[in-house]
C-alpha positions in Angstrom: 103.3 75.3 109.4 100.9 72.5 107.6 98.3 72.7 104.8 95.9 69.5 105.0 93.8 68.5 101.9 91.0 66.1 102.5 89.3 64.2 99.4 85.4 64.2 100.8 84.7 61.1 100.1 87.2 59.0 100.3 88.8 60.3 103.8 92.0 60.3 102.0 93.8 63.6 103.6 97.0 64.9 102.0 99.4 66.8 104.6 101.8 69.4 103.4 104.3 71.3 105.7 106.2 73.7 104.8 108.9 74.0 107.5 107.9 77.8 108.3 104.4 79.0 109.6 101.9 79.5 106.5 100.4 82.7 106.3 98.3 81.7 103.3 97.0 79.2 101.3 95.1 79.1 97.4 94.1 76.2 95.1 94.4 77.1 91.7 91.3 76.5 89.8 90.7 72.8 89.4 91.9 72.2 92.1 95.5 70.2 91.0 98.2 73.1 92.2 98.2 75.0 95.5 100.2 77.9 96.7 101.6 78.4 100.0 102.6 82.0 101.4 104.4 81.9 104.7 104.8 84.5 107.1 108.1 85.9 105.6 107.3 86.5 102.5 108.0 83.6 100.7 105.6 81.6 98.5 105.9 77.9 97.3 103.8 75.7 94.3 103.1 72.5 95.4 101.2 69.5 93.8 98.1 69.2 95.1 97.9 65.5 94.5 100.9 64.4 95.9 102.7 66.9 98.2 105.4 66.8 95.9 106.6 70.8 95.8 107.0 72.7 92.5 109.0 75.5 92.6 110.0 78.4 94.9 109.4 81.9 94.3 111.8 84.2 93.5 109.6 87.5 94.6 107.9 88.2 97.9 104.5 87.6 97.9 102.1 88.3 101.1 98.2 87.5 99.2 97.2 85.6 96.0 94.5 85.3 93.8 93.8 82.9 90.9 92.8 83.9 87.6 89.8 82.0 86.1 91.5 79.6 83.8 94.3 78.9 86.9 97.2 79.7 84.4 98.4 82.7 86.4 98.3 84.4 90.0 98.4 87.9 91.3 100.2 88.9 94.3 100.4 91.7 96.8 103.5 92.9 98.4 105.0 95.4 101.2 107.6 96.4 98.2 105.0 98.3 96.7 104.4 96.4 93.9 102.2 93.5 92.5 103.2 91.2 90.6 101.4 88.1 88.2 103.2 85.0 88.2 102.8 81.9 85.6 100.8 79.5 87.7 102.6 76.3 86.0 106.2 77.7 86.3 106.5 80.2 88.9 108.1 82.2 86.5 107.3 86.2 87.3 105.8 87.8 84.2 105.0 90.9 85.2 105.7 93.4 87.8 102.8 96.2 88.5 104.2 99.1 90.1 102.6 102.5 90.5 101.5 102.8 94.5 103.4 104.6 97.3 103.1 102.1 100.0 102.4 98.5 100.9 100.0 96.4 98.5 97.6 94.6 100.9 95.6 92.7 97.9 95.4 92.3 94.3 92.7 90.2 92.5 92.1 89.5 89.0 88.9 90.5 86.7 86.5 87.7 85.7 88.1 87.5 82.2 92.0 87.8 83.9 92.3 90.6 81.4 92.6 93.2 84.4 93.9 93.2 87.9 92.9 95.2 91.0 95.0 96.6 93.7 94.6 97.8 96.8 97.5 99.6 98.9 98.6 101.6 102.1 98.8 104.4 99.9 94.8 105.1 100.2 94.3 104.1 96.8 93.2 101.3 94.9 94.8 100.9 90.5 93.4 99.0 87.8 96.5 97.6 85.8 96.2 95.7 82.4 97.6 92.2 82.6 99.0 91.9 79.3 101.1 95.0 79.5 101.7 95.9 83.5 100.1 99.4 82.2 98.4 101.5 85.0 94.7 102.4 83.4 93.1 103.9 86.6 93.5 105.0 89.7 90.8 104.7 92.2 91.4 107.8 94.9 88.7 108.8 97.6 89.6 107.1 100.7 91.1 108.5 103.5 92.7 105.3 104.7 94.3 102.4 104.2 92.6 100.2 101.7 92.7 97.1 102.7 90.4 95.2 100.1 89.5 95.4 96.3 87.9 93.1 93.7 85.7 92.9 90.5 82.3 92.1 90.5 80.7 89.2 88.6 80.5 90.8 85.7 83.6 92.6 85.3 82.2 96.4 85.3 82.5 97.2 89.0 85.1 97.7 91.5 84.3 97.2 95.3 87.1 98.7 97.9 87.6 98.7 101.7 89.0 100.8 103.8 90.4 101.6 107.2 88.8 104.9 106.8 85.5 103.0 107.8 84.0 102.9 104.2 83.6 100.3 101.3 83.3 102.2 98.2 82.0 101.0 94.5 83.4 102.0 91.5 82.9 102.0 87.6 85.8 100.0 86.2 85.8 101.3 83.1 86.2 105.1 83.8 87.4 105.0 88.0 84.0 106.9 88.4 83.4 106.6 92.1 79.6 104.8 92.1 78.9 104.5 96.1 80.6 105.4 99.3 79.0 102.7 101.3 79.2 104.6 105.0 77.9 103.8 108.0 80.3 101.5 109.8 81.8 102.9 113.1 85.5 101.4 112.5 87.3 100.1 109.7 85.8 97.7 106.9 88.0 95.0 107.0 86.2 93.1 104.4 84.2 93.5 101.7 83.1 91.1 98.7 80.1 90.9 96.0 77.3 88.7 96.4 76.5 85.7 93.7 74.8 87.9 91.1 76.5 91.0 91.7 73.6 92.6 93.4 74.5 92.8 97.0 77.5 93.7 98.8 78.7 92.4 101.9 80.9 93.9 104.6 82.6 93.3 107.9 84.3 96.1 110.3 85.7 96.3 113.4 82.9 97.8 114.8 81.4 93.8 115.1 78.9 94.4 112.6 78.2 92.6 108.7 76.2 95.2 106.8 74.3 94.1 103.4 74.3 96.6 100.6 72.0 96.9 97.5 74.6 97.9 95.0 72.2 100.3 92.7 71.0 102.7 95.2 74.4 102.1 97.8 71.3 102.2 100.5 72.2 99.4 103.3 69.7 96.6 103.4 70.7 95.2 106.8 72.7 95.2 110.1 73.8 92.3 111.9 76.0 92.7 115.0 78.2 90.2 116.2 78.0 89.3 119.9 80.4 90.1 122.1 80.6 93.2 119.9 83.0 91.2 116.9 82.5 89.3 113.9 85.1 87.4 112.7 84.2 86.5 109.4 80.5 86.7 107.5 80.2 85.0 104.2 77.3 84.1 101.4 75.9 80.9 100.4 76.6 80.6 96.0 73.1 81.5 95.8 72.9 84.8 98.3 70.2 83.1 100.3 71.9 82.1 103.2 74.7 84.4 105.3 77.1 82.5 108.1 78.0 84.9 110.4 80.9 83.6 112.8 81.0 86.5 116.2 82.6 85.9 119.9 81.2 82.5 119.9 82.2 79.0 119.5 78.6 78.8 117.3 78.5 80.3 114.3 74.9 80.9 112.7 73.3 80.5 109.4 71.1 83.6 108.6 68.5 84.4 106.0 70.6 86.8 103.7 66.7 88.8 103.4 65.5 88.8 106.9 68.6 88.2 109.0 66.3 85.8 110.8 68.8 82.7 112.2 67.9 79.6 110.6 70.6 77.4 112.1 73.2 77.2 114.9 76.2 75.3 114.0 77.2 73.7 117.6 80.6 71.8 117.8 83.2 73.9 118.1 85.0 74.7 121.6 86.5 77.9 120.2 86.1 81.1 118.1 85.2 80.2 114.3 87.8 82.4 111.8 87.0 81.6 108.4 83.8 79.6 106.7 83.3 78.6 103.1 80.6 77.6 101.0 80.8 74.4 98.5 79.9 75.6 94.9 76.3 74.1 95.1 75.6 75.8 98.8 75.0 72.2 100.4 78.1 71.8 102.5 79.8 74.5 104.5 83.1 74.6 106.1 84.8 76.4 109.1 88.1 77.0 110.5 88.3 77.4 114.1 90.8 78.3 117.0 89.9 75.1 118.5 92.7 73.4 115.8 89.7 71.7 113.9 87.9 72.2 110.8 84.4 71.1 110.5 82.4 69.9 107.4 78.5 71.1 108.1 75.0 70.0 106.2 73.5 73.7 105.4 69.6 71.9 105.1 70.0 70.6 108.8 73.1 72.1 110.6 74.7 68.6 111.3 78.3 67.9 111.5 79.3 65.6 108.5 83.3 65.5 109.3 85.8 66.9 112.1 88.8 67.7 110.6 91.9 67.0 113.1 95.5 67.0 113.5 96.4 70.7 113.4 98.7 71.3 116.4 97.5 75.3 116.7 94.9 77.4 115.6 93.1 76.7 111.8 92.3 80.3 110.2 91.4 79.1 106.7 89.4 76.8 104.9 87.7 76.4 101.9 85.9 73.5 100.4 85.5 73.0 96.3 84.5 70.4 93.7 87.1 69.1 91.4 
């Protein structure tokens, strides 16, 4: 029930607990407000500095996503709506409704003019921010879709699904671009690569597939061992590729080759969630062992041990601000 900051440098770690058990956890942009999600429902803004809690949330809210500027957030909800939220007030400004089912993500456009949903319904919608207006609606899968987000650039949509697909779209017209097929089981995630070129996705069939997103062909396999993969992520500048499987040791991989350049050993337990720092040089992971670790990407060593989680650490995410 605890979200722990940690200032690099200085050692100086913040704890925040919320007094229920945190299904999520986002920093806004800059890195001075942070939103908590627990496992109800209910989310919370906090003060990243000093702990000190904002407001409460009125709405349910079960994901989050920042827009660019970190004025507002997006959030999906098993209401069947999403909704954007004033990041500075927690004031609800706008309430997206249009799917049949569940909302398992939203995410805003680079420019925070649009925002992307994904739902239970087998659909993903394009809504316009200012108005709540439904532009598009992005039909094809057979599934649940779990994910959906912009690329860099603003002009593509990339979708997963429990159908076993990731799909791309055009974002201006809903034109369906690539049905990205050839995972056994469901795509659980999916995500652009810096640049927009590549996509990368993970399925339950314990394999991370890259994509070239022009031709939709699939550039590369790499299987998990123990036949999972818990999470697969890219370096900032789509070099590098951790891959976290059924081990303790999760492994940096050339993002061309899929050739292992490092093993990252410290860890007693499965590694859930990694994250890059913005210039690629540091690298964080989140394990079932209750630590977080800090790595050096050049050699593999472990800078920091993060401790004093009581269970399991599934997120982590390391930024400049």
């Amino acid at each position: 029930g605890t979200v722990r900051l940690r200032h690099l440098h200085s050692g100086v770690q913040l704890m925040i607990e919320l007094g229920a058990r945190v299904w999520a956890a986002s920093l806004a942009p800059g890195g001075s407000t942070l939103l908590m999600i627990s496992t109800n429902g209910e989310g919370s803004l906090w003060c990243a500095e000093t702990g000190v809690p904002l407001c409460t949330l009125r709405e349910r809210i079960l994901s989050c996503g920042f827009s660019g500027d970190g004025l507002r957030f997006v959030g999906a909800s098993d209401d069947f709506l999403a909704r954007i939220w004033c990041a500075e007030t927690g004031e609800c400004l706008r309430s997206l409704e249009g799917h049949l089912d569940d909302v398992k993500a939203a995410d805003f456009s680079p420019d925070g003019a649009l925002v992307v949903t994904a739902s239970s319904d087998g659909t993903a919608r394009i809504f316009e921010v200012e108005t709540g207006k439904c532009l598009r609606t992005l039909s094809g899968h057979t599934d649940v879709v779990l994910a959906a987000s912009f690329s860099p650039d603003g002009h593509s949509v990339l979708t997963a699904s429990l159908d076993g697909t990731a799909r791309l779209w055009r974002a201006a017209t809903g034109e369906l671009l690539h049905r990205l097929a050839g995972h056994s089981k469901a795509v659980d995630r999916a995500s652009f690569a810096p640049g927009g070129a590549k996509v990368l996705t993970t399925a339950f069939d314990g394999t991370a597939r890259l994509w070239d997103v022009q031709s939709g062909e699939c550039l590369l396999t790499l299987r998990g061992e123990d036949g999972l993969v818990k999470c697969a992520t890219l370096s900032p500048d789509g070099a590098k590729l951790l891959l976290a499987t059924g081990s303790e040791s999760p492994r940096l991989l050339s993002a061309e080759t899929g050739e292992c350049l490092l093993t990252l050993v410290g860890h007693s337990d499965w590694v859930r969630d990694a994250s890059f720092s913005p210039d690629g040089m540091l690298l964080t992971t989140a394990s079932f062992d209750g630590t977080a670790r800090i790595w050096n990407t050049l050699t593999g060593e472990c800078l920091q041990v993060l401790t004093g989680h009581c269970g399991a650490v599934v997120a982590a995410d390391i930024g400049f601000c």
